[in-house]
LOKOLRO-699812 format. One record per residue (C-alpha): x negated, y, z negated. Coordinates in pm, 1 decimal. Layout:
% residues N
+----------+----------+----------+
!        X !        Y !        Z !
+----------+----------+----------+
!        X !        Y !        Z !
...
+----------+----------+----------+
% end
This chain:
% residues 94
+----------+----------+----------+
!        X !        Y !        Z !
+----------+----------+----------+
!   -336.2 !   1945.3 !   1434.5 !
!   -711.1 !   1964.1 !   1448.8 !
!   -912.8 !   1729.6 !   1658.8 !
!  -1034.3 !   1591.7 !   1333.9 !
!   -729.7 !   1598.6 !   1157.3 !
!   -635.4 !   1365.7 !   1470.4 !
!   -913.3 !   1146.1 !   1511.3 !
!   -875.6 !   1043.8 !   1144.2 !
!   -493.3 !   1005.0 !   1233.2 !
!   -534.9 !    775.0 !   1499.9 !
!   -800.7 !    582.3 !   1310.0 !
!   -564.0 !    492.6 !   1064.5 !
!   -265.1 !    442.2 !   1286.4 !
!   -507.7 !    156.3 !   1461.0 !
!   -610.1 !     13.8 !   1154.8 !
!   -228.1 !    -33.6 !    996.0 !
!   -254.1 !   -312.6 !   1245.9 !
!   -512.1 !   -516.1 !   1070.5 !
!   -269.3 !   -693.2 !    765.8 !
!   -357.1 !   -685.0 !    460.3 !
!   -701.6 !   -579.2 !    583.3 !
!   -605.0 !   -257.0 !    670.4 !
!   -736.2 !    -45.6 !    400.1 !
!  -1052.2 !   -259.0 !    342.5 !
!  -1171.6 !   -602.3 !    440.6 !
!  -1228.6 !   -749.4 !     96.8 !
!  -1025.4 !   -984.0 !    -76.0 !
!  -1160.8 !  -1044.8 !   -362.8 !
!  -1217.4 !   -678.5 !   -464.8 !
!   -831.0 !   -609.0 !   -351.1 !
!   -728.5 !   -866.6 !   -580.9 !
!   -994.5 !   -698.2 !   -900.8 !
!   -768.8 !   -359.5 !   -807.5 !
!   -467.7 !   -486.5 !   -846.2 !
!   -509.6 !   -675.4 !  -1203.4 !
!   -700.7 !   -393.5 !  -1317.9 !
!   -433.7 !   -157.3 !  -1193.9 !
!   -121.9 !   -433.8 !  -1365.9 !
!   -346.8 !   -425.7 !  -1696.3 !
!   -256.2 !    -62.6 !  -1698.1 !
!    138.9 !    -48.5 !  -1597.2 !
!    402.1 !    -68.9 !  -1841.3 !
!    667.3 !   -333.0 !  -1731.4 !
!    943.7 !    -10.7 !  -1764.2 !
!    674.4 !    220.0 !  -1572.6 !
!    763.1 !    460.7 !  -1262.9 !
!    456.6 !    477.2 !  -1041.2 !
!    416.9 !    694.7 !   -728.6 !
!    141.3 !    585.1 !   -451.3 !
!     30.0 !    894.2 !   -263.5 !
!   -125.8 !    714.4 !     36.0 !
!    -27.8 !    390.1 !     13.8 !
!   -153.1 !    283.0 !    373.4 !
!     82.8 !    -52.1 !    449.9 !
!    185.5 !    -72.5 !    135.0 !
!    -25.3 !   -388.8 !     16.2 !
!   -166.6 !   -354.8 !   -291.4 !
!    163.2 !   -161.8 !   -406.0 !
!    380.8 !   -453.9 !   -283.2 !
!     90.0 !   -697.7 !   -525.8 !
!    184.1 !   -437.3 !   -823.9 !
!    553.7 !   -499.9 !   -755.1 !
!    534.0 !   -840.6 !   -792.2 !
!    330.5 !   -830.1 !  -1104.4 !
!    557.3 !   -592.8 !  -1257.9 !
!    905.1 !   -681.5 !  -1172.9 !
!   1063.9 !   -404.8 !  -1428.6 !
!    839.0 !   -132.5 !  -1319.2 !
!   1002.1 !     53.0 !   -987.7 !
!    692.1 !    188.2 !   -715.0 !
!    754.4 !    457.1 !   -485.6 !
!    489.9 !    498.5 !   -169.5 !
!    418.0 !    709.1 !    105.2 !
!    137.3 !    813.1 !    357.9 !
!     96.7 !    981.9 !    605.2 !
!     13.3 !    794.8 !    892.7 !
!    317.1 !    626.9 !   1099.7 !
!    156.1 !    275.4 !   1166.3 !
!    107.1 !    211.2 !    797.6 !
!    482.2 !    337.7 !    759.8 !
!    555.7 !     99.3 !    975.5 !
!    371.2 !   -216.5 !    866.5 !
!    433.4 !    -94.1 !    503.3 !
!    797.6 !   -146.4 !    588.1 !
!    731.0 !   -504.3 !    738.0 !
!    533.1 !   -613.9 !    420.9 !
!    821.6 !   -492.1 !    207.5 !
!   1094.8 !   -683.8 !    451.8 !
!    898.5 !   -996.7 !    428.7 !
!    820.3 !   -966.5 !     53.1 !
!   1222.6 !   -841.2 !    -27.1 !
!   1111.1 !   -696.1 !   -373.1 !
!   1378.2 !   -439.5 !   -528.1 !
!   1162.4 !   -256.3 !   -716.3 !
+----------+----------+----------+
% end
């Protein structure tokens, strides 16, 4: 892996740390994604999240569409992780 490749690696492994601040400090413009992102899924919908960080704002689209079913990954083991912990805590099905 390149030192760069790394850097930006570890950088994310540290931030999956942070909660639901992980992928950006702002509330209010998390919570303007997701509705504009619900406005836009069917109920029946399949939707894939290619680099989902810790799985917050996936977890928010869950909830909001119960009938839809949400796949995520990324790349970065700590947001696995904490992705995993937000989905324990949350115990959607979908």
């Amino acid at each position: 892996m390149s030192e760069l490749n790394s850097d930006r690696l570890e950088f994310w492994n540290d931030r999956s740390l942070m909660g639901w601040a992980a992928g950006s400090n702002d509330v209010n413009l998390k919570r303007i994604e997701v509705n504009a992102i619900a406005s836009l899924i069917p109920e029946s919908g399949s939707i894939l999240d290619a680099g989902c960080g810790n799985a917050w704002t996936i977890l928010e689209l869950a909830s909001k569409r119960t009938g839809a079913k949400f796949v995520g990954f990324d790349y970065s083991e700590g947001m696995v992780v904490e992705g995993r912990k937000l989905l324990e805590d949350r115990r959607l099905n979908n």
